[in-house]
C-alpha positions as CSV (number, residue, x, y, z in Angstrom):
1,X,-65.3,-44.2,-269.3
2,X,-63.5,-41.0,-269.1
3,X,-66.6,-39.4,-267.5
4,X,-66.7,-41.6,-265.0
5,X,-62.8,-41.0,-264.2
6,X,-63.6,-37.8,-264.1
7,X,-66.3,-38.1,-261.7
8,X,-64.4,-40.0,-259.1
9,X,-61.4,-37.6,-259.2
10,X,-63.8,-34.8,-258.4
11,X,-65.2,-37.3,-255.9
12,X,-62.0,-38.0,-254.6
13,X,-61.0,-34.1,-254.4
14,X,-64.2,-33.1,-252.7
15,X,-63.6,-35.7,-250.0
16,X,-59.7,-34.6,-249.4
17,X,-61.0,-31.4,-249.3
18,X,-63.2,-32.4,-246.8
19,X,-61.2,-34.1,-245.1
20,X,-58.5,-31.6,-244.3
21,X,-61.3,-29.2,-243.5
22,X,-62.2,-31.7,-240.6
23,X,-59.3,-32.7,-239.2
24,X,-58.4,-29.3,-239.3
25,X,-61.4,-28.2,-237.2
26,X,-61.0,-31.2,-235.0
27,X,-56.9,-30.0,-233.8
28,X,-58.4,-26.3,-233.4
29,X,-60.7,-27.5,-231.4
30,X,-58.3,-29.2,-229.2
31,X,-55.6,-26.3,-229.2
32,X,-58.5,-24.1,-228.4
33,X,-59.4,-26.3,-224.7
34,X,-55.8,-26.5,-224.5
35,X,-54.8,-23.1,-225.0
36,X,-55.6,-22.1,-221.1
37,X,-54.2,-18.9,-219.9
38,X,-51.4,-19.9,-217.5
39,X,-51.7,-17.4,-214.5
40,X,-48.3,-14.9,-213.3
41,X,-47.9,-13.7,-209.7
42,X,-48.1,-10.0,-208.7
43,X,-50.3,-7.7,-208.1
44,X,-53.1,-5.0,-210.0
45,X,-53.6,-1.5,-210.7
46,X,-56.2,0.2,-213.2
47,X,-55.1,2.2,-215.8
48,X,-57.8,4.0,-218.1
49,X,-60.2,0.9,-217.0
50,X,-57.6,-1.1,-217.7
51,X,-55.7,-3.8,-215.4
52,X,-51.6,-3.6,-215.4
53,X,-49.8,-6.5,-213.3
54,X,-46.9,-5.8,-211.8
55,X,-44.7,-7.3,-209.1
56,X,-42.7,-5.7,-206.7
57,X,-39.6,-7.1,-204.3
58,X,-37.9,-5.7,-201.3
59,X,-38.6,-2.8,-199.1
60,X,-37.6,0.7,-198.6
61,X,-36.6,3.3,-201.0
62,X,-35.2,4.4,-203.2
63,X,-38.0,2.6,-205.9
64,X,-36.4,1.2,-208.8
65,X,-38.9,0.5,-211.1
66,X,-37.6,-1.6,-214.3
67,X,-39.0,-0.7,-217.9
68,X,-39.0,-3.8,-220.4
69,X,-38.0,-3.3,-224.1
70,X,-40.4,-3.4,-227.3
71,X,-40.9,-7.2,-227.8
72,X,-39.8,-8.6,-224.4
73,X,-41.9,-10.7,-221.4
74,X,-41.2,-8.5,-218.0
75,X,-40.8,-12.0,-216.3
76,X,-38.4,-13.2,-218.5
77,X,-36.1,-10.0,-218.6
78,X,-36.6,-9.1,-215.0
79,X,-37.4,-11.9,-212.7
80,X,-33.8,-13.1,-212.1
81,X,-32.6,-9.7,-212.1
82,X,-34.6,-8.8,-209.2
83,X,-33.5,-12.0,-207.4
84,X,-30.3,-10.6,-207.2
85,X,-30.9,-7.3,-205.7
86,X,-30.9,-6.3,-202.0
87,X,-34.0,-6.1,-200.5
88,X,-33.3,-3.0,-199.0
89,X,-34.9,-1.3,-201.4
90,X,-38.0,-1.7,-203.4
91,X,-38.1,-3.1,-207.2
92,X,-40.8,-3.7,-209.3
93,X,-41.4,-4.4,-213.1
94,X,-44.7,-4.9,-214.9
95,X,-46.4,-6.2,-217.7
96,X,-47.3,-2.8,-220.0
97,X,-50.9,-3.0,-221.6
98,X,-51.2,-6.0,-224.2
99,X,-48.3,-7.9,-222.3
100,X,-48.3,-10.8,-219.9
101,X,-51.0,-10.6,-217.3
102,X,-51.8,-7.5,-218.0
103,X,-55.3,-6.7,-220.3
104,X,-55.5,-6.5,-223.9
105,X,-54.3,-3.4,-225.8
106,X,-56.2,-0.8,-228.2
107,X,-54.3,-0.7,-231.3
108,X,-54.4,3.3,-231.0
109,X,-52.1,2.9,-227.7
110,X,-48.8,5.6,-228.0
111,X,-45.7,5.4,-227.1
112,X,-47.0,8.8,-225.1
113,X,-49.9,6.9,-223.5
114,X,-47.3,4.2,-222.6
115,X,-45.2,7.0,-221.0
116,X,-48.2,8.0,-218.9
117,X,-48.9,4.3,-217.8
118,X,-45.4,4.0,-216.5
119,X,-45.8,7.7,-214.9
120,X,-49.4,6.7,-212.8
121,X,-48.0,2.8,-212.4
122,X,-44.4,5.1,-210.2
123,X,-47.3,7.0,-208.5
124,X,-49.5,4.6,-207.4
125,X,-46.4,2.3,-205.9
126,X,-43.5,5.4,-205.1
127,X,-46.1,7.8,-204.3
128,X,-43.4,10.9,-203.2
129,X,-40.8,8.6,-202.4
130,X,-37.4,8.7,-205.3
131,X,-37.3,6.7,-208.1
132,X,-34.7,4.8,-210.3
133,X,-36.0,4.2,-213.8
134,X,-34.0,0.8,-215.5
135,X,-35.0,0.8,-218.9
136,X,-34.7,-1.6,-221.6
137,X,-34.4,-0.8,-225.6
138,X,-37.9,0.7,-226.3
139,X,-38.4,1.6,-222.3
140,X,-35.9,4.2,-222.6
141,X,-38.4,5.9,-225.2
142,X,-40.9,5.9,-222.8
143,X,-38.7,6.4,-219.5
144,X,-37.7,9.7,-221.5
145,X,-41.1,11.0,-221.9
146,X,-42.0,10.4,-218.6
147,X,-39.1,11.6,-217.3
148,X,-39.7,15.2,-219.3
149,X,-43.3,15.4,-218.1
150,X,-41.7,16.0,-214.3
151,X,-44.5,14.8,-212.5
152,X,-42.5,12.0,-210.1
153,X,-39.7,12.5,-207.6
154,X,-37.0,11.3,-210.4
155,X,-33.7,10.3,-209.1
156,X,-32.0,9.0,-211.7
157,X,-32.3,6.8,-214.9
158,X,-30.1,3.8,-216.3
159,X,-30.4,2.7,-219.6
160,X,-30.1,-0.7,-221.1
161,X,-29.0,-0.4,-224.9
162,X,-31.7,1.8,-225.3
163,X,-33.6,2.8,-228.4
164,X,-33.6,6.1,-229.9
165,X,-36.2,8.3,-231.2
166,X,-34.5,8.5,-234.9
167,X,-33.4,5.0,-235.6
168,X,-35.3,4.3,-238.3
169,X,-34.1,7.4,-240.0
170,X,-30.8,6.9,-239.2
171,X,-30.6,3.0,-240.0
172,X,-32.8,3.3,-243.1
173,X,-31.9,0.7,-245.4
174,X,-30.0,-1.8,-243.2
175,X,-32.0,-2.5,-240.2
176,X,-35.8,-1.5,-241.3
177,X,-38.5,-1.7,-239.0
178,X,-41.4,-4.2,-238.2
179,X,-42.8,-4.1,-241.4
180,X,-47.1,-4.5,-242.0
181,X,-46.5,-7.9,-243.7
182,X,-44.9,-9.4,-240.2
183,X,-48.2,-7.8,-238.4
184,X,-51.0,-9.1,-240.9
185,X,-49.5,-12.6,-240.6
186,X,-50.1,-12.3,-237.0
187,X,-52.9,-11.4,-237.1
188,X,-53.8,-14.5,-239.6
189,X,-52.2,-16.9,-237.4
190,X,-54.1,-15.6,-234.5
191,X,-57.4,-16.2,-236.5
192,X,-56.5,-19.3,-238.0
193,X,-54.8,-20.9,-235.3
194,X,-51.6,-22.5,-237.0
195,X,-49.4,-21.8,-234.1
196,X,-51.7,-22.7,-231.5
197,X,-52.4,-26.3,-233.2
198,X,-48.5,-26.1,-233.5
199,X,-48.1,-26.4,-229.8
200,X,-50.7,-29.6,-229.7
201,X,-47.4,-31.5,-230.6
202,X,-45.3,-29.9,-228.5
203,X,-43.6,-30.1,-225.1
204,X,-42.4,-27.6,-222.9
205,X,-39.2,-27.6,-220.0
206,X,-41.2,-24.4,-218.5
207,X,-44.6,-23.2,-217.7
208,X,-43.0,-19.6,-218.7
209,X,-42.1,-21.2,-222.4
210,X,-45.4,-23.0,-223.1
211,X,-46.7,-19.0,-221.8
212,X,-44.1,-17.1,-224.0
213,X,-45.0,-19.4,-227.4
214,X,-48.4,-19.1,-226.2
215,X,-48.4,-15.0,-226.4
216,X,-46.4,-14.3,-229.8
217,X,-49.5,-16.5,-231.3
218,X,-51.9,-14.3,-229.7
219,X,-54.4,-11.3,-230.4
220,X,-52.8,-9.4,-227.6
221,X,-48.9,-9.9,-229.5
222,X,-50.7,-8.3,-232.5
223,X,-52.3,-5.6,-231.4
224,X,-49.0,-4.6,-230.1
225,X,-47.2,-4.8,-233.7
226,X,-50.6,-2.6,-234.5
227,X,-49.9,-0.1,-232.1
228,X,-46.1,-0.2,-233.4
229,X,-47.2,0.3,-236.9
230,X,-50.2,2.9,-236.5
231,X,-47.9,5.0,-234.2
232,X,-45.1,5.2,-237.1
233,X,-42.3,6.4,-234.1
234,X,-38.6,6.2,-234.3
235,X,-38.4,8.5,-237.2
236,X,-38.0,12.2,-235.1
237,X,-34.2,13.5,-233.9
238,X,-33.8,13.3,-230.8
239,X,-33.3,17.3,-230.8
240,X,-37.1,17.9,-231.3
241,X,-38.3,16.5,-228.1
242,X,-36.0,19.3,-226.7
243,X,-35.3,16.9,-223.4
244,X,-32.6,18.8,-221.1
245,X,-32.5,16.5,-217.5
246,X,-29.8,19.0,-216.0
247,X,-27.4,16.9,-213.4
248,X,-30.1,13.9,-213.5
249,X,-28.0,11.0,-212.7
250,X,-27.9,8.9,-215.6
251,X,-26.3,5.7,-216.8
252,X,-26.3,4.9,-220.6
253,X,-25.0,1.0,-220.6
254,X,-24.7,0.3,-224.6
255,X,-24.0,-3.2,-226.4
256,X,-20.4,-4.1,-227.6
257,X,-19.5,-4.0,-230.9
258,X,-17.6,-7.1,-231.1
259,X,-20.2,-9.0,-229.7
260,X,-22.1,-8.6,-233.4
261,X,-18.9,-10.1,-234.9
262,X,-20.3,-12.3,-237.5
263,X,-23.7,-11.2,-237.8
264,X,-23.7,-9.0,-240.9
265,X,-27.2,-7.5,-240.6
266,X,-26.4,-6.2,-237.1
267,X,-22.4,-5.3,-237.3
268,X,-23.3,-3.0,-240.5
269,X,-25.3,-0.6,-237.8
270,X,-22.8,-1.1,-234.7
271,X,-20.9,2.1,-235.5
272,X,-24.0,4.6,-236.0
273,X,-25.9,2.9,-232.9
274,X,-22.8,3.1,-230.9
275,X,-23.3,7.2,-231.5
276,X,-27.0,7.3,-231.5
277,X,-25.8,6.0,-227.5
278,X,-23.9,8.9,-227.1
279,X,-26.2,11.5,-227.8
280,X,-28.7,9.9,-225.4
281,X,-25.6,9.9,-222.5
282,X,-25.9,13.8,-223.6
283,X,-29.2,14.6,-221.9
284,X,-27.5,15.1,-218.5
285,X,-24.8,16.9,-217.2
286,X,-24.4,14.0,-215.0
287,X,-24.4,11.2,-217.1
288,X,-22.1,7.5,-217.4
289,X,-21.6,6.1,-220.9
290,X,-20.4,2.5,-220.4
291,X,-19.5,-0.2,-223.3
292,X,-20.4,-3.3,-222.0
293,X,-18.0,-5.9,-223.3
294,X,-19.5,-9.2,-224.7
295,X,-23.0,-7.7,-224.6
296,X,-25.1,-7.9,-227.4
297,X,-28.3,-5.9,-227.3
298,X,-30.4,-8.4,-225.4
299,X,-28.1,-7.2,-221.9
300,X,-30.1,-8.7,-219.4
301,X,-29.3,-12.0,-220.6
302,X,-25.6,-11.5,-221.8
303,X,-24.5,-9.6,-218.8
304,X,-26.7,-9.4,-215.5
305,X,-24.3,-9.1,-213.1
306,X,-23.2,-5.9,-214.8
307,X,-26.8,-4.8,-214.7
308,X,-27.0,-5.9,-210.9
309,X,-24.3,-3.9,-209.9
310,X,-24.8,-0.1,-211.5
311,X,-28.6,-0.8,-210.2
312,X,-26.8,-1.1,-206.6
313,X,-24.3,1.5,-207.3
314,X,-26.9,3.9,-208.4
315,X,-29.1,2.9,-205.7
316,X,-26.5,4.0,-203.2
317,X,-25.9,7.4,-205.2
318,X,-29.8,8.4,-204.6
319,X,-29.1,7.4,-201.2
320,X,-26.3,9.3,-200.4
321,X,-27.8,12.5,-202.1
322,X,-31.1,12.0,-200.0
């Protein structure tokens, strides 16, 4: 009798077993026909074989051309910035490699490499013409490096909360970096599909938020983490890179303290990111160090008009000076 038992457990085991195993092929089979790219507007350049989208508003110069952070979508950050600019000039953003509509990344992909993206991207749409770099968090990193390089007409740069070079070293212990664990689960959910069956169930008020959950499921959001990890950045002082921009025009916009009031893995680092900010406004002569009040890091959100207007101000500095 107790064999039997036995038996049918098994039985019954093997067929849950089974049956999960089904009905899990079954919903990533669906989420797989559902999963369709959604398309973005813009426009298409080739970088080392590869095509960057980017989109571009306005005429005339000066060219601002507007640098998106580490883990941000260009349309999301940008979009409604650039609907409140003049068109007098020209403004463009883009989607770096492994982002948006632009293609996939190699995991190898450095923050220099980046750089020299962002430096062919200004030439192919500025040519000789001036141009305003707006870069946010990890795009000041690379609006640095292409900035040192000298090979645009560079007007001036304004900086969004940017990173710095050192801030792992410097915030070692309290805020620590994207870790390997965080990048081997994407990877696994990519494969898997967990996410991706996720979003069978779910609906959407956008197009753009069905595409955002869509991408930080994807291949493309992990090779990104990859290139994050295998690059290991963020650790060298600033002083190494030996950057001196003269009287470059530059605008350092940083968050507010108070704005982290209540968020105890983020106000423990205010203080030290508040000077890591300073020593970036110290790369030029001719530099601006604003606090902007009520901004957390995320400034495009928290405070676009302020954003709007030292775009417009500086705009009408390169202007003048032309």
């Amino acid at each position: 009798m107790s064999a039997t038992v036995k038996r049918l457990s098994s039985n019954k085991l093997v067929l849950s077993v089974y049956l999960v195993v089904a009905i899990y092929v079954i919903l990533r089979l669906i989420a797989l026909y559902q999963n369709k790219e959604i398309p973005l507007p813009g426009d298409y350049f080739t970088f080392n074989d590869k095509q960057v989208r980017y989109v571009c508003e306005g005429s005339g110069t000066p060219y601002v051309i507007l640098e998106t952070g580490f883990g941000s979508d260009s349309e999301v950050t940008w979009s409604s910035i650039t609907k409140q600019l003049p068109n007098r000039f020209t403004t463009c953003y883009y989607d770096r490699l492994g982002y948006g509509g632009s293609d996939n990344v190699p995991t190898t992909f450095t923050t220099e490499q980046k750089s020299q993206l962002q430096e062919s991207l200004i030439q192919h749409i500025a040519g000789d013409h001036p141009v305003i770099i707006v870069a946010k968090s990890y795009g000041g990193i690379i609006a640095r490096r292409t900035a040192a390089r000298g090979k645009i007409n560079l007007a001036a740069m304004i900086f969004l909360d940017s990173a710095h070079e050192n801030q792992h070293t410097i915030l070692s212990g309290r805020l620590e970096p994207i870790s390997d664990t965080v990048k081997n689960f994407q990877y696994l959910n990519a494969a898997l599909g967990f996410s991706d069956i996720m979003r069978i169930f779910k609906t959407y008020d956008s197009q753009t938020a069905e595409r955002i959950d869509q991408y930080y499921s994807s291949f493309k959001w992990a090779n990104v983490l990859s290139t994050y990890r295998n690059e290991k950045g963020f650790y060298t002082p600033l002083e190494q890179f030996n950057y001196d921009f003269g009287d470059l025009k530059l605008v350092v916009l940083s968050q507010d303290k108070e704005a982290y009031a209540g968020h105890p893995r983020f106000s423990a680092v205010v203080d030290d990111w508040a000077k890591m900010q300073e020593s970036i406004a110290k790369l030029s002569d001719n530099s601006e160090h604003i606090v902007v009040k009520g901004s957390t890091h995320n400034m495009t959100a928290d405070a676009p008009d302020v954003v709007v207007s030292k775009i417009v101000d500086t705009v009408a500095f390169v202007s003048q000076s032309e």
